[in-house]
C-alpha positions in Angstrom: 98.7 -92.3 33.0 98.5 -92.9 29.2 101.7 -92.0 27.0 101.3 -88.7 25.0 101.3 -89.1 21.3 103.8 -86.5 21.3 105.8 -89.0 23.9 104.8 -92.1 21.7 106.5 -90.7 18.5 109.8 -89.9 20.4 109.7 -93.4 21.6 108.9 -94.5 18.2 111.8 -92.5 16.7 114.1 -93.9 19.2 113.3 -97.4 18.6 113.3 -97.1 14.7 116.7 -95.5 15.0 118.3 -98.1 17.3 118.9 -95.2 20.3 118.3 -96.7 23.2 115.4 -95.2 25.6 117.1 -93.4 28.4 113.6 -94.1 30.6 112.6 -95.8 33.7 108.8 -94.8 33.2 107.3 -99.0 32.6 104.9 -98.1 29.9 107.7 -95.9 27.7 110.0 -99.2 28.1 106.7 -101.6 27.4 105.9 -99.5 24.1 109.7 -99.2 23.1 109.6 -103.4 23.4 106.4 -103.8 21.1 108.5 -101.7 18.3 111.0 -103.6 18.4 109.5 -106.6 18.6 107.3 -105.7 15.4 110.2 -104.6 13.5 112.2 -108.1 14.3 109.0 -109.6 13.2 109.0 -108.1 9.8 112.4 -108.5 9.2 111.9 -112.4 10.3 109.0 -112.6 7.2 109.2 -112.8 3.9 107.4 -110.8 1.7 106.1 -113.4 -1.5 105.4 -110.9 -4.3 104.4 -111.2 -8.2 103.5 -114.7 -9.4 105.8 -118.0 -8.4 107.3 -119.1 -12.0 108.2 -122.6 -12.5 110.5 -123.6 -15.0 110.4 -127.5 -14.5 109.2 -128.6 -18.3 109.2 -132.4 -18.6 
């Protein structure tokens, strides 16, 4: 059976808060792991913004 929305925005919350899941159900703890995941992702890349300035004048 396919998670809720209303059920994938609790697990959502949960895993943006760092609570923990309190869940057997396989596809709530599969979900919770691909937000984490994501989150260590973005927090792993850097975000390159405006225009790279170089001061190196000969």
């Amino acid at each position: 059976m396919p998670l809720s929305p209303y059920r994938m925005h609790r697990i959502y919350i949960a895993a943006t808060m760092n609570y923990g899941l309190g869940s057997d159900n396989p596809e709530e703890i599969a979900y919770y792991n691909r937000i984490k995941k994501q989150m260590e992702d973005m927090e792993n890349d850097s975000v390159k913004k405006g225009i790279p300035l170089k001061w190196h004048v000969p």
